[in-house]
N, C-alpha and C positions, 0 to 999 in steps of 0.2 A: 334205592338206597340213598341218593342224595337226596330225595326232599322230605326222607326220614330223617335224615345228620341236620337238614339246612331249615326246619320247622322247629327244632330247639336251640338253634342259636340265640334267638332272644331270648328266651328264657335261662340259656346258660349265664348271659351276660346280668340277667337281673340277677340273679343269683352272685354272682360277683361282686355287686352293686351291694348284695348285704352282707357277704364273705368281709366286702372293707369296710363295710357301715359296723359290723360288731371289732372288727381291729382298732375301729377308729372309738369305740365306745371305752375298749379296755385302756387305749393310751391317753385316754381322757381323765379315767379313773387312778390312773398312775403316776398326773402331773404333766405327762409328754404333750405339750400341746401342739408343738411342731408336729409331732408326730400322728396325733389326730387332726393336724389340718390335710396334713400330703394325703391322711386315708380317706379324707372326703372329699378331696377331690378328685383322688381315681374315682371312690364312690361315684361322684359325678357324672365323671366323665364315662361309667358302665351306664350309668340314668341315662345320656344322651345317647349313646351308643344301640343300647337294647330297642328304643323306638327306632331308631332310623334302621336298624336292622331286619326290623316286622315291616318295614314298609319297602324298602329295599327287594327283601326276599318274598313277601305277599304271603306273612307266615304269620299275622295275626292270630289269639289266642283268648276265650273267655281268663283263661286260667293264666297267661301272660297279664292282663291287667289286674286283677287281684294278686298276683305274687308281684307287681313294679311296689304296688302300694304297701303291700308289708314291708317291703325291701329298704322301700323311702322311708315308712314311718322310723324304721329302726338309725338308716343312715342318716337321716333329715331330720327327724326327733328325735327321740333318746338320745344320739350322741351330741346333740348341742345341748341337752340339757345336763349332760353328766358332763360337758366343757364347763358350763356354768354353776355346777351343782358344786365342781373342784374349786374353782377361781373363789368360791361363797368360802369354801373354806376355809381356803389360806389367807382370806380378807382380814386385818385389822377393824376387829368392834367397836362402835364406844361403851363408855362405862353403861349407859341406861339399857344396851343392849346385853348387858354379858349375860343375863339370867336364860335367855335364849337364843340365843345365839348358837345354838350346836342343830335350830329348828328353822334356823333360815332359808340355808341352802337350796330344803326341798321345795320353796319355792319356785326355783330353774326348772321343776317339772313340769308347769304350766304350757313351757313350750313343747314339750313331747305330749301334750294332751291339746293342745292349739295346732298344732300340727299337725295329729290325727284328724284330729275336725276338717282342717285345709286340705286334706289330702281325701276325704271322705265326698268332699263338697265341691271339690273340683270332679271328680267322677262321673256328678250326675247333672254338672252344669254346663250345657251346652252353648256356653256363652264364651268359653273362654278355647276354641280352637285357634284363634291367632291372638289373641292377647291374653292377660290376667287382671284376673278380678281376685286383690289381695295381693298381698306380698306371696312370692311363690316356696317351697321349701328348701331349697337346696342355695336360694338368694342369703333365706336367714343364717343355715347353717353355715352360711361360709364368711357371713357377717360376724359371727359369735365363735367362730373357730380362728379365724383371723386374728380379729382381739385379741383375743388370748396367747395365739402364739408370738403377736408383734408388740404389744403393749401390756405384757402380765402384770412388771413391778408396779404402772401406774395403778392398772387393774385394783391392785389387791394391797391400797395403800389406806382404804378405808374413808372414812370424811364424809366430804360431798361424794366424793368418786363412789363410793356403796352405796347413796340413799340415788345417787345415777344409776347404777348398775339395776339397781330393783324397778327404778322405773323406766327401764329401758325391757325389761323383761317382760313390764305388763302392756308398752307400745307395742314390742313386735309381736306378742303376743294377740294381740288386736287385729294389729293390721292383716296376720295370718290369715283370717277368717274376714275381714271388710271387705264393704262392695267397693274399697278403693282401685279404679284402674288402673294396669300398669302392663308395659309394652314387653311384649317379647321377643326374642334376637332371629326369630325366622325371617330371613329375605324373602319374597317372591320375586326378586329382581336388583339390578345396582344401583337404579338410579338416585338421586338426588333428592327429587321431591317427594319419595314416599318411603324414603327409609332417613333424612334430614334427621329426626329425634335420633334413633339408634345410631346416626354417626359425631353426630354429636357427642350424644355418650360417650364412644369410643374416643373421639379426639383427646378430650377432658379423662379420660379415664386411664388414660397411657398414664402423663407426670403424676395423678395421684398415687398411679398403683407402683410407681417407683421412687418417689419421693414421700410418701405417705402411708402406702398399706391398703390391703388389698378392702378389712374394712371401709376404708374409706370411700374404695370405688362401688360397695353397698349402700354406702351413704350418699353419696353422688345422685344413684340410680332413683334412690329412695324421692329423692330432695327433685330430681328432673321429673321425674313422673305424674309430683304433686304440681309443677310448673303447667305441666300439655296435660293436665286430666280431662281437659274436656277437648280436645282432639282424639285420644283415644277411645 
């Protein structure tokens, strides 16, 4: 009876993981961005939780990794692109844009379709057990959820700040899918010299994420990664 209950914990947990990736999609579409940030990050935190869970209890699953990956495409895609699909519309156009302007926004889908791809492509890449290769998905969504919840009015004041906005869509868009490397937060260990980058991060990544935004501490990551790409 228990390792009938204790072989679907993971899978309850992924399942969790899209219960708040579609909460997080509808308070996205309703303006709440606060509110789609807090659901992506439980979101999240079911992502982290569901792996360590399968390894914990020795309950790995064909069918647990094909439902993580629906689960993220939906928490990790779609809802940052209907975060950004929203922010497109309450933007300020200018005049040369007003004739369409009601066809912009669907451009933010590019990330729920660059996103599939990353999440597709990490699957069958065996390269990436202790590090990433790309920006990972759950880094962007919380990049683009962030924004939005900390920074809207600048967001969505039009200008430069929109002809940014687009082309920040088709960077991370990019990076999603690139053979760019970039570290991931598993320790094998405390020490010093071989976790040195990831404390780094951390040090630097306290005052930004309290004086700044938790974007920022995406941008940080982004910005350190490009720095040690060739130690990774």
């Amino acid at each position: 009876m228990a390792n009938c209950i204790t072989r679907h914990i993971p899978n309850t947990l992924t399942c969790m993981n899209l219960f708040s990736g579609c909460i997080a999609c509808v308070m996205a579409f309703e303006f709440k961005y606060e509110w789609a940030l807090t659901f992506i990050i439980i979101s999240a935190v079911f992502d982290f939780l569901d792996g360590m869970s399968a390894r914990l209890l020795n309950a790995p699953s064909p069918i647990g990794k094909e439902l993580d990956s629906l689960a993220d495409d939906v928490s990790f895609g779609v809802a940052p692109s209907l975060i950004v699909f929203s922010l497109l519309r309450e933007t300020t156009y200018p005049s040369w844009m007003s004739g369409f302007q009601e066809y912009v926004p669907y451009f933010a889908f590019l990330i729920a379709v660059f996103s599939a791809l990353r999440l597709a492509k990490f699957n069958i890449d065996e390269r990436q057990s202790s590090s990433f290769i790309g920006l990972n998905t759950p880094a962007n969504t919380l990049f683009w959820a962030a924004a939005a919840a900390q920074y809207h009015d600048w967001l969505i004041q039009g200008g430069a700040v929109l002809y940014g906005l687009l082309v920040c869509i088709v960077l991370f868009s990019l990076l999603l899918v690139s053979e760019f490397p970039m570290f991931a937060f598993k320790l094998k260990n405390l020490s010093w010299e071989e976790n040195k980058i990831r404390y780094l991060f951390l040090i630097v990544s306290i005052p930004l994420l309290i004086f700044v935004g938790l974007a920022a501490v995406i941008g940080w990551y982004i910005i350190l990664c490009w720095f040690v790409r060739k130690k990774l």
